[in-house]
C-alpha positions as CSV (number, residue, x, y, z in Angstrom):
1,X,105.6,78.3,108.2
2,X,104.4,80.3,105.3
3,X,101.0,80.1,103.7
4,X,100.7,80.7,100.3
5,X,97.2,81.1,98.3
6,X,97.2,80.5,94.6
7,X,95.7,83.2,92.7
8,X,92.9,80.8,91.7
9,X,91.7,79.9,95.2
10,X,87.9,80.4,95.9
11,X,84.9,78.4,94.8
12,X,85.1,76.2,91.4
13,X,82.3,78.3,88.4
14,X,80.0,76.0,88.9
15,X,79.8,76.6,92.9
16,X,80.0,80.8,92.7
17,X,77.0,80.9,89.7
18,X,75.0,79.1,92.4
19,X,75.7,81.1,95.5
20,X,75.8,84.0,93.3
21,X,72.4,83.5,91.9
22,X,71.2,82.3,95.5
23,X,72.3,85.9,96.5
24,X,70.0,87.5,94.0
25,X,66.7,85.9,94.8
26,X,67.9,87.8,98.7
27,X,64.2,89.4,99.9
28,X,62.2,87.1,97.5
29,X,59.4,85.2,99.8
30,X,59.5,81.5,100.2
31,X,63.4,80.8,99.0
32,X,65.3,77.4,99.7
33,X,67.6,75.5,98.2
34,X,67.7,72.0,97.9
35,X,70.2,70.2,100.1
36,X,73.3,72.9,100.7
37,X,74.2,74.7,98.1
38,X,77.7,75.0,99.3
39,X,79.6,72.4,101.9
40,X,81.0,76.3,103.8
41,X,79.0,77.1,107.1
42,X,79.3,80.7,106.8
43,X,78.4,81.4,103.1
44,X,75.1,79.2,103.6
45,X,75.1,81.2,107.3
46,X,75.0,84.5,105.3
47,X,72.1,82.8,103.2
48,X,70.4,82.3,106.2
49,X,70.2,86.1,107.5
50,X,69.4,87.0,103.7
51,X,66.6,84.8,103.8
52,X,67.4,82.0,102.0
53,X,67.1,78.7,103.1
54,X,68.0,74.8,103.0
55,X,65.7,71.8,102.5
56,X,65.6,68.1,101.8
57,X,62.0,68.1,101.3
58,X,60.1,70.4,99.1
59,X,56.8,69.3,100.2
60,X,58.0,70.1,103.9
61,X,58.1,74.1,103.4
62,X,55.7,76.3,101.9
63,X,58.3,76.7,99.0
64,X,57.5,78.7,96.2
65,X,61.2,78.5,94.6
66,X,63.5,76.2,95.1
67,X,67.3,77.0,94.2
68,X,68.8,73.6,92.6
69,X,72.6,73.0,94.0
70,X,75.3,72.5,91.6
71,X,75.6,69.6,91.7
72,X,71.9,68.9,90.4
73,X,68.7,67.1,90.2
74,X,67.1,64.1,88.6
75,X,64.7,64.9,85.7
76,X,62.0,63.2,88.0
77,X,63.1,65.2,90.7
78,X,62.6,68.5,88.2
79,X,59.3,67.3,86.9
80,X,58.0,66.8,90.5
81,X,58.8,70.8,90.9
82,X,57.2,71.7,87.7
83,X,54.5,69.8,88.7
84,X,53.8,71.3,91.7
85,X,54.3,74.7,90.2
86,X,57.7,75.6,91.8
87,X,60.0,78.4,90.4
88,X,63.1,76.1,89.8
């Protein structure tokens, strides 16, 4: 059997901004993202060792920014963060 990968294989743009911008906020205290920011276990693995971490909960954590998924947040939801003075 032979595989063939389209030249366009890889994460949709909406999907590599937000890993890619996860990536940049690497060494940055208190990190998270909220829920996964990508259904791959070893991109939100690498995450992990960079720092970078999921939650459901943002009062849970000591978060001081919170990474929104692509797939985004209710304005309530976003109002809650800015509320409670979160880097969103």
């Amino acid at each position: 059997m032979e595989i063939i990968i389209a030249k366009t294989a890889g994460f949709c743009f909406g999907v590599k901004r937000a890993v890619d911008m996860a990536f940049d906020q690497a060494g940055t205290q208190a990190t998270y993202t909220f829920g996964p920011i990508i259904h791959n276990e070893i991109v939100a693995k690498q995450l992990e060792e960079k720092g970078i971490f999921e939650t459901n909960d943002i009062n849970a954590q000591k978060v001081n920014k919170l990474i929104i998924r692509s797939h985004g947040v209710s304005l309530k939801f976003m109002q809650q963060g800015k509320q409670q003075e979160l880097k969103l």
